[in-house]
GUVO-983837 format. One record per residue (C-alpha): x negated, y negated, z negated; residue number from 1. Coordinates in Angstrom, 1 decimal. Example, Ala and Ser with C-alpha at 12.3 -4.5 7.8 and 13.67 -1.06 7.14 Angstrom:
REM GUVO-983837
     xx     yy     zz num
  -12.3    4.5   -7.8   1
  -13.7    1.1   -7.1   2
//
This chain:
REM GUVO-983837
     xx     yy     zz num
  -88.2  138.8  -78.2   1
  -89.7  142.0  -78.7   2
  -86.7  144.8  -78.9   3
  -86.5  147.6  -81.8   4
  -86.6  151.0  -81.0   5
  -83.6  152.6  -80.0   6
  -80.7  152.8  -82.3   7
  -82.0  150.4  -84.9   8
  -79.3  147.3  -84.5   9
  -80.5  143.3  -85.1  10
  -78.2  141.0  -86.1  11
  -78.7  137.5  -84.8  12
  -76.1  134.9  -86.1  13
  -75.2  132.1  -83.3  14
  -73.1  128.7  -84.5  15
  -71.5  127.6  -81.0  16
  -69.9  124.0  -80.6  17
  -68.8  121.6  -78.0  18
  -67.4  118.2  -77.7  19
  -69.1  116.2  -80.1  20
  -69.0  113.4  -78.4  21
  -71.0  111.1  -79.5  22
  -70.1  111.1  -83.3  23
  -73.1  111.5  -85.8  24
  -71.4  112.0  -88.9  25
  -69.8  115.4  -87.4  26
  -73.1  116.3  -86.1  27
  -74.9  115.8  -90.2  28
  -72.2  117.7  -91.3  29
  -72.6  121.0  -88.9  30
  -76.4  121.3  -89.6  31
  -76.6  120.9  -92.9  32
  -73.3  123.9  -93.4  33
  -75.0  126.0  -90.5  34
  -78.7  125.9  -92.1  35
  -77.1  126.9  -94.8  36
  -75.0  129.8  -93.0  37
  -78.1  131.3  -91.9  38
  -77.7  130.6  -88.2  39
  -80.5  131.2  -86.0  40
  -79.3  130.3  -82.8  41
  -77.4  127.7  -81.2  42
  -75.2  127.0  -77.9  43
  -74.1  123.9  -77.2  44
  -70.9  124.1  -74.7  45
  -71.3  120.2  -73.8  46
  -70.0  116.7  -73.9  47
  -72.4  115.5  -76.4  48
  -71.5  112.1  -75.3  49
  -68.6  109.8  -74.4  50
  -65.7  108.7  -76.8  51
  -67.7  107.8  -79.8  52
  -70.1  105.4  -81.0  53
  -73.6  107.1  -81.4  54
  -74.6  108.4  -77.7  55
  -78.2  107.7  -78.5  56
  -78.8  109.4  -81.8  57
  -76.2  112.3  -81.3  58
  -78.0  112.7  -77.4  59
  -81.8  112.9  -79.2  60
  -80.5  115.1  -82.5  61
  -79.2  117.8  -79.9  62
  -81.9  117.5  -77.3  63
  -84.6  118.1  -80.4  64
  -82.2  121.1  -81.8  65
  -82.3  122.7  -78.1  66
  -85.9  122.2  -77.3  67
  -86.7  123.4  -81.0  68
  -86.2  127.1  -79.8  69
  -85.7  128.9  -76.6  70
  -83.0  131.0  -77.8  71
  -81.4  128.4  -78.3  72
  -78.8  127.3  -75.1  73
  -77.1  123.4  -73.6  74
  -74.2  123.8  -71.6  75
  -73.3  120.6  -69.2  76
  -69.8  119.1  -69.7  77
  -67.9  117.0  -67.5  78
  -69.0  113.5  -69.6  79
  -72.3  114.6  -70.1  80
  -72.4  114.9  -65.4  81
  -70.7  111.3  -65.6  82
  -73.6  109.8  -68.1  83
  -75.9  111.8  -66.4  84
  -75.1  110.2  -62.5  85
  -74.1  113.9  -61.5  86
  -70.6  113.0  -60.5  87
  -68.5  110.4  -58.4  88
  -67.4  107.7  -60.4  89
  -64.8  105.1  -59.8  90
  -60.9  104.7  -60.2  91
  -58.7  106.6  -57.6  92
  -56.6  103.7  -56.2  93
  -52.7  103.5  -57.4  94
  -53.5  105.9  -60.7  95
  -55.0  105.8  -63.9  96
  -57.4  108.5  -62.9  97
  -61.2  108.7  -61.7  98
  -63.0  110.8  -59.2  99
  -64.5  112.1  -61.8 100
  -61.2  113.5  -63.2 101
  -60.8  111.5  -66.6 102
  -59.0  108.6  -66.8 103
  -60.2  105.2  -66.7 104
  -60.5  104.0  -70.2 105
  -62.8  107.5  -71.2 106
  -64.5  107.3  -67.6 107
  -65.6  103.4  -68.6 108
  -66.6  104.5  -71.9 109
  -69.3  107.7  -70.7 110
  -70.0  104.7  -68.0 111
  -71.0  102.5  -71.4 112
  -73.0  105.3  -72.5 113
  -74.9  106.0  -69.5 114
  -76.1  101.8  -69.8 115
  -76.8  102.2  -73.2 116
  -79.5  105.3  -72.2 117
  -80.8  103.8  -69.1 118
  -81.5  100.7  -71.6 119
  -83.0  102.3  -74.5 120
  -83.3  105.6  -74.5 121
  -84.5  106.8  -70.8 122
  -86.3  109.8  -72.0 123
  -82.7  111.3  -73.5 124
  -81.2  109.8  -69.7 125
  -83.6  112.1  -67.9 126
  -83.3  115.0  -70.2 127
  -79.1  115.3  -69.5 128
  -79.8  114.9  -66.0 129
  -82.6  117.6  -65.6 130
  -79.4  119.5  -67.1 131
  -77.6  121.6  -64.0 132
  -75.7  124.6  -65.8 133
  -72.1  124.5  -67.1 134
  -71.7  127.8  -67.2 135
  -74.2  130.3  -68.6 136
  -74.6  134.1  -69.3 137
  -76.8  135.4  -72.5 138
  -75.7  138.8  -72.8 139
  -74.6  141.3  -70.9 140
  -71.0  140.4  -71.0 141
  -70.9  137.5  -72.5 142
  -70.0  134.2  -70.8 143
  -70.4  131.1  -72.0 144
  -68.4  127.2  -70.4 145
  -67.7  124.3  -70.9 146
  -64.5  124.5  -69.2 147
  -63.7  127.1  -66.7 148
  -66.4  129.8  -65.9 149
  -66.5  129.9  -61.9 150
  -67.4  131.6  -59.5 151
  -72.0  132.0  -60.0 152
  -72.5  131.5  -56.4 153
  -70.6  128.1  -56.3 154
  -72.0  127.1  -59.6 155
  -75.4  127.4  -57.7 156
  -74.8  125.1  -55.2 157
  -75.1  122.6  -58.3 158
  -72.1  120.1  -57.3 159
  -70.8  119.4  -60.4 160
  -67.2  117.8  -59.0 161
  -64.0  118.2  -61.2 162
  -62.3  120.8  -58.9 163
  -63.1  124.3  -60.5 164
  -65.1  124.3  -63.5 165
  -63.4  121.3  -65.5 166
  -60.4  122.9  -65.4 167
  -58.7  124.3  -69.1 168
  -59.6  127.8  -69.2 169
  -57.5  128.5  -72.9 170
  -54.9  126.1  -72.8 171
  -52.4  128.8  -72.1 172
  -52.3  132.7  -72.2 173
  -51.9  132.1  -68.2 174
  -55.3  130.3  -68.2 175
  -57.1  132.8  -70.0 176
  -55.8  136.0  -68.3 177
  -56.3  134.3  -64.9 178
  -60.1  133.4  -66.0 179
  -60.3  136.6  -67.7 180
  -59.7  138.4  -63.8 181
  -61.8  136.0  -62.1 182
  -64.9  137.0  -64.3 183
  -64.4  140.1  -63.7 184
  -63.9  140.4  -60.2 185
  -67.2  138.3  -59.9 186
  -69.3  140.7  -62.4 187
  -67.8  143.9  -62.1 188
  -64.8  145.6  -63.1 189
  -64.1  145.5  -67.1 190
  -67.6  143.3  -67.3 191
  -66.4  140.9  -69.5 192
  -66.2  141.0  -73.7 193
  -66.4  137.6  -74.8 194
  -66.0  134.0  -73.2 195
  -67.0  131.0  -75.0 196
  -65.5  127.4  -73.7 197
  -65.1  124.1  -74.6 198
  -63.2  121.4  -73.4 199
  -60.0  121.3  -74.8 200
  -60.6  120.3  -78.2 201
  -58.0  122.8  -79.3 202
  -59.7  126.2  -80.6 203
  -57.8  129.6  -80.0 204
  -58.7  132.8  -79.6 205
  -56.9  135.0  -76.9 206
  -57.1  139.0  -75.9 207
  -57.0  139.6  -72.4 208
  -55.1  142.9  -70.9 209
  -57.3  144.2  -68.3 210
  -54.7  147.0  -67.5 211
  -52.3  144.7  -67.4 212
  -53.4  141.2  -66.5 213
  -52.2  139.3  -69.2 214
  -53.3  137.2  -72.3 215
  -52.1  136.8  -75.6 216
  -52.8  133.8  -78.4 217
  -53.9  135.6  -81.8 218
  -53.2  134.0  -84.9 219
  -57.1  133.6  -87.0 220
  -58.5  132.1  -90.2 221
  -60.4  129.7  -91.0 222
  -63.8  130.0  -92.6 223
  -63.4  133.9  -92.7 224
  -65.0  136.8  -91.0 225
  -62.9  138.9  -88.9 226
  -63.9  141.9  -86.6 227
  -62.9  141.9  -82.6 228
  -62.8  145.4  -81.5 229
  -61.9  147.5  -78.6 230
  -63.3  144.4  -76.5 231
  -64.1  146.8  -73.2 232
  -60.2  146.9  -73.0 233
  -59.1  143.6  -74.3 234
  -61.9  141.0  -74.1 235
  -61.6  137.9  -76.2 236
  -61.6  134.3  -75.1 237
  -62.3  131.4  -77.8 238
  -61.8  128.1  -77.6 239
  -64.7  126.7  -80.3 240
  -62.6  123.6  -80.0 241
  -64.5  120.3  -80.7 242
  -66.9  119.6  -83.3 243
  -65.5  115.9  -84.0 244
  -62.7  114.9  -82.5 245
  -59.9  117.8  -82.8 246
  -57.2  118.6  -81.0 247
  -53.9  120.7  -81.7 248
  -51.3  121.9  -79.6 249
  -47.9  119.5  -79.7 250
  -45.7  121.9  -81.3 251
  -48.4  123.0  -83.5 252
  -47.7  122.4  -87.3 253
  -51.1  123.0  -88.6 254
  -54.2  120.9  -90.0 255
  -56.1  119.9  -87.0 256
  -59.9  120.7  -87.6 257
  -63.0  119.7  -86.3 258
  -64.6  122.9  -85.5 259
  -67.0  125.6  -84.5 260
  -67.6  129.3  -84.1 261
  -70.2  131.3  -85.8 262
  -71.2  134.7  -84.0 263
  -73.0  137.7  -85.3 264
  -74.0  140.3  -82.5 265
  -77.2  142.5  -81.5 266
  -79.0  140.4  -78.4 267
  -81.7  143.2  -78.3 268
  -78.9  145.8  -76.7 269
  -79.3  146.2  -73.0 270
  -75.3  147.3  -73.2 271
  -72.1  145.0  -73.5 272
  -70.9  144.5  -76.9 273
  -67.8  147.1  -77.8 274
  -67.2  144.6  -80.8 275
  -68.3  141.6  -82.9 276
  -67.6  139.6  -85.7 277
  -66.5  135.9  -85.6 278
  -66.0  133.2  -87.9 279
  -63.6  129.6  -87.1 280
  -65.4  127.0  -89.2 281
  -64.3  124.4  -90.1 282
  -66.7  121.2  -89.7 283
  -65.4  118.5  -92.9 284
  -67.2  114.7  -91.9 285
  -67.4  111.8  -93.5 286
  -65.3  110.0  -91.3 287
  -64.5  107.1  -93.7 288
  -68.2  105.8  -93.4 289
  -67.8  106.0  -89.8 290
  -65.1  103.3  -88.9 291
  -65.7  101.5  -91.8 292
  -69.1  100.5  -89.7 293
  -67.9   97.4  -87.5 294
  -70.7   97.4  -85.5 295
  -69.8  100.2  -84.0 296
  -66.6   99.5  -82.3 297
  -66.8   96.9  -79.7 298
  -65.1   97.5  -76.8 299
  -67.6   98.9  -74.2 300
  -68.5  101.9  -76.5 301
  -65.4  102.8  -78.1 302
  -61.3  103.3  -77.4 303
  -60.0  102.8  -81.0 304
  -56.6  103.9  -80.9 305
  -57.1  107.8  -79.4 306
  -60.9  108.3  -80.6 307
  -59.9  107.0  -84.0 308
  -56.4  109.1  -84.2 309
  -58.8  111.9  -83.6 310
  -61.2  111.2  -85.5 311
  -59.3  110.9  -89.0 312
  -57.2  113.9  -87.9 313
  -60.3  116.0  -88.4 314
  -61.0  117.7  -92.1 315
  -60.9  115.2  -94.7 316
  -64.3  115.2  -96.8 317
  -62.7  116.7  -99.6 318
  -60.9  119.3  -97.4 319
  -61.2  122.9  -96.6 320
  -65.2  123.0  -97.4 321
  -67.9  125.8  -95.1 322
  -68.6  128.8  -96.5 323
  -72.0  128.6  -97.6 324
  -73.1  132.2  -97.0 325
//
């Protein structure tokens, strides 16, 4: 991309999701509301399979979306390395837990979606497996994860185990001022202004406090732009949370939402940004059509009574709708 001469500023609008999960429906409704945002670019932060019941069709829509455009960016998540043969598999004896660090029902389940690629769709198979990163850096100062960002030389050695970089870098203000540090002790002092994850299926934003090493949770809209400033001093964390299957936090009282984040921010500045505006969206599907479809849930490709929970906890049809400017 060519840059403008100095002191002439280029917006690029970015719509950033994660954890789709194999759910069409969710995936219809984002493009259609992000075409129709404007967005140019798009970063996926991972686990585009496992859970639901499309692997196939969600897999090809987002492997055509990333090839479409090289600004655009794929992320690996943690069932996206299990589909793609990229991590150790198998129950650890005497728990309900895997090698590869989810439990056995959802480790089964990316295990049926892997078989149903090697089957019919090995093109889409050897696309996710030619996929290495899980972490990634666009912009000066800007760090983008599925789960936690670690350290680049690990990342390098391309192991993609569970120790490390699955681990819930916003869960807690703890989390993100501990990932916060770590970034910066691996890129420079006061390097970091934004970190994008996915993950947890919960979205949040937090400020870290450099000068202090600490994190707080900020309270934000939904489907409104706000401003972060002062970002050399407090960078911000977000959580983009998942793009079908949401998540909230136990005590949490609010409307869980399927979601994303939009961006706006100048990619032709060789400096970090000092600010940038955000928007939460919300990402309404028509889940109704979904699990009506019986042919969809038989055992080996879905787990009905969590995936469906969160799948009609996400925005109704007829709920909060996506700015359309």
């Amino acid at each position: 991309m060519p840059r403008p001469k100095s002191g002439v500023e280029t917006k690029m609008r970015v719509a950033i999701f994660s954890d789709l999960h194999a759910v069409l429906p969710a995936w219809e409704s984002f493009l259609k509301s992000t075409r129709a945002q404007g967005v140019e670019a798009y970063w996926c932060l991972g686990d585009v399979v496992g859970y639901g019941p499309q692997p196939i069709e969600t897999l090809r829509a987002i492997r055509d979306l990333i090839e479409a455009n090289p600004v655009n960016r794929y992320i690996l998540g943690n069932h996206d390395a299990i589909a793609a043969g990229l991590m150790r598999t198998g129950q650890i004896a005497g728990t309900e837990m895997t090698r590869s660090g989810v439990n056995v029902d959802a480790e089964n389940l990316t295990l049926s979606h892997q078989f149903q690629l090697k089957q019919n769709a090995l093109d889409l198979l050897d696309w996710l497996s030619a996929k290495r990163d899980s972490q990634a850096n666009p912009h000066l100062g800007v760090y983008l994860a599925h789960g936690a960002y670690i350290d680049p030389a690990k990342h390098a050695t391309g192991n993609h185990g569970h120790s490390g970089r699955w681990e819930y870098a916003t869960k807690t203000p703890l989390n993100a001022a501990t990932q916060a540090r770590e970034i910066n002790q691996w890129h420079g002092d006061r390097a970091l202004r934004l970190a994008l994850y996915g993950h947890y299926h919960v979205p949040s934003l937090s400020r870290a406090h450099l000068q202090k090493m600490s994190a707080e949770n900020v309270d934000f809209p939904w489907n409104e732009w706000i401003t972060l400033d002062n970002l050399a001093d407090s960078p911000a964390l977000i959580n983009v949370g998942s793009l079908a299957l949401p998540r909230k936090q136990a005590d949490d009282p609010r409307q869980a939402h399927s979601s994303y984040v939009l961006l706006d921010f100048d990619p032709s500045s060789d400096a970090p940004p000092e600010d940038i505006r955000v928007q939460f969206c919300t990402n309404p599907y028509d889940w109704r059509a979904l699990v009506k479809d019986k042919r969809l849930f038989h055992d080996l490709y879905i787990m009905p009574d969590e995936v469906l929970r969160q799948i009609m906890n996400s925005s109704l049809p007829a709920g909060i709708p996506n700015p359309q400017s």
